[in-house]
C-alpha positions as CSV (number, residue, x, y, z in Angstrom):
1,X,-7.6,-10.2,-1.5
2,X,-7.4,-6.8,-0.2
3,X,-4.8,-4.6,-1.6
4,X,-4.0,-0.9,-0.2
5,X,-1.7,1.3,-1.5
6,X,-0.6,4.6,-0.2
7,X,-1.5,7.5,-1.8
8,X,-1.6,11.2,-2.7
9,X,-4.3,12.4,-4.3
10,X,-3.7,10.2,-7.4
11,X,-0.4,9.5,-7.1
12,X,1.5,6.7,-4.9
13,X,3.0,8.5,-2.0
14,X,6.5,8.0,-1.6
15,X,6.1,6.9,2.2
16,X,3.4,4.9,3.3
17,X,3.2,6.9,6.9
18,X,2.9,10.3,5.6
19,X,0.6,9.5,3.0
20,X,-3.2,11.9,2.7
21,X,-5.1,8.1,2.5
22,X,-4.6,4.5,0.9
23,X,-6.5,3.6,-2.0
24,X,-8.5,0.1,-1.3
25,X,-9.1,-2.1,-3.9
26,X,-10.5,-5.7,-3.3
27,X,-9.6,-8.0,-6.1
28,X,-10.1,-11.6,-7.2
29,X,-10.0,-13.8,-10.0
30,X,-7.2,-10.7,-11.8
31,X,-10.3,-8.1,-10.9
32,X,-10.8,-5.5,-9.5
33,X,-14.6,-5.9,-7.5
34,X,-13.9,-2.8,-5.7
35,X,-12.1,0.4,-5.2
36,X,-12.6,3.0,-2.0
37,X,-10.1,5.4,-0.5
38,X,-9.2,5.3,3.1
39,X,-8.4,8.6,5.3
40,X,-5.0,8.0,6.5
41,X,-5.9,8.0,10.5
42,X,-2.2,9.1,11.5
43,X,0.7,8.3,11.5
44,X,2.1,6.8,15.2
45,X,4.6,3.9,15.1
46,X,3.1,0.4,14.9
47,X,-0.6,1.5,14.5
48,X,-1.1,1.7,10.7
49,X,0.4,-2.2,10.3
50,X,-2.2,-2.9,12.7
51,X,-5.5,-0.8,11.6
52,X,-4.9,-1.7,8.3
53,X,-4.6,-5.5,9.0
54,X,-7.8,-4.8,10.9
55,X,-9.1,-3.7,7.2
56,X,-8.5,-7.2,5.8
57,X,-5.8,-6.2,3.8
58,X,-3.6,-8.5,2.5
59,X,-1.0,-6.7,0.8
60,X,0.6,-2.7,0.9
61,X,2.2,-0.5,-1.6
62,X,3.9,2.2,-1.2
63,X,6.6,4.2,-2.2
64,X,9.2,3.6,0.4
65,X,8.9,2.0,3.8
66,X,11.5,1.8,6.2
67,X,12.8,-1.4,7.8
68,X,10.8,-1.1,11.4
69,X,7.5,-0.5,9.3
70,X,8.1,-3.8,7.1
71,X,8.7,-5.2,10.1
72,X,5.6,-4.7,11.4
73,X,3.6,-5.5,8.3
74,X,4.9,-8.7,8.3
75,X,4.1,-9.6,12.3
76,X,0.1,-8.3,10.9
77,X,0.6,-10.7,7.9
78,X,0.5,-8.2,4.9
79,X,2.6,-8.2,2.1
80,X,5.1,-5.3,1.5
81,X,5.8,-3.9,-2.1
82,X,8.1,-0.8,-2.1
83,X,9.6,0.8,-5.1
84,X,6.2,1.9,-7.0
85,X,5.2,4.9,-8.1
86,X,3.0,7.1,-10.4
87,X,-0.5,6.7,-10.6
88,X,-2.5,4.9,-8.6
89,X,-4.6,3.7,-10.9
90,X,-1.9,2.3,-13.1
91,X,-0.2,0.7,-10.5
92,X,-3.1,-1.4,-9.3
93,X,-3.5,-2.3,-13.1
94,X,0.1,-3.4,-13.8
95,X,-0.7,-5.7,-9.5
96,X,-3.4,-7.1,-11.1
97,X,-1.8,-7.9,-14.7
98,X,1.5,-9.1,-12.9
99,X,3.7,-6.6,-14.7
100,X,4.1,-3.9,-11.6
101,X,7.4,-2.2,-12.5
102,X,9.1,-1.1,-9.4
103,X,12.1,1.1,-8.5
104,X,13.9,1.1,-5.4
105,X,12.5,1.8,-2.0
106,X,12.3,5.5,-1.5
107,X,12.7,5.2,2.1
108,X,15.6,3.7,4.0
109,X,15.4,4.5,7.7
């Protein structure tokens, strides 16, 4: 599975749209095969759901994500995780480990 989260520089950003790029990781079996980052190619309501479904990613994680967003992941068939933050590194390791700790969503609108 594909897994992207949104990011700046090394940390999660805390909302998905704004974010400088998402950092790719393709994992399988609990490993990580691969790791790339993405430029983030703008931010204009309902195209990020949809170019990064077009990326074969499964499942998002981001800071904060407001409601219409979610919605639209979900209609492209990608998983939403919200509340995480800190590095991006460390939160892909506590995905793949199953121990993600997660606050609340940073972004409610």
């Amino acid at each position: 599975m594909k897994v992207a989260v949104a990011t700046n520089e090394k940390e999660v950003s805390a909302h998905f749209g704004h974010c400088l790029s998402f950092t790719v990781v393709e994992i399988e079996n609990d490993k990580v095969l691969s790791k790339k980052e993405v430029a983030n190619p703008g931010h204009q309501p309902g195209f990020l759901p949809v170019f990064l479904a077009e990326q074969g990613i499964g499942c998002i994680i981001v800071g904060g994500m407001g409601q219409n967003a979610q919605m639209l992941f979900a209609q492209n068939g990608i998983e939403i995780i919200t509340g995480a933050c800190g590095l991006v590194d460390d939160v892909i390791k506590g995905y793949v480990e199953g121990n993600l700790v997660l606050g609340d969503n940073i972004c409610d609108h």
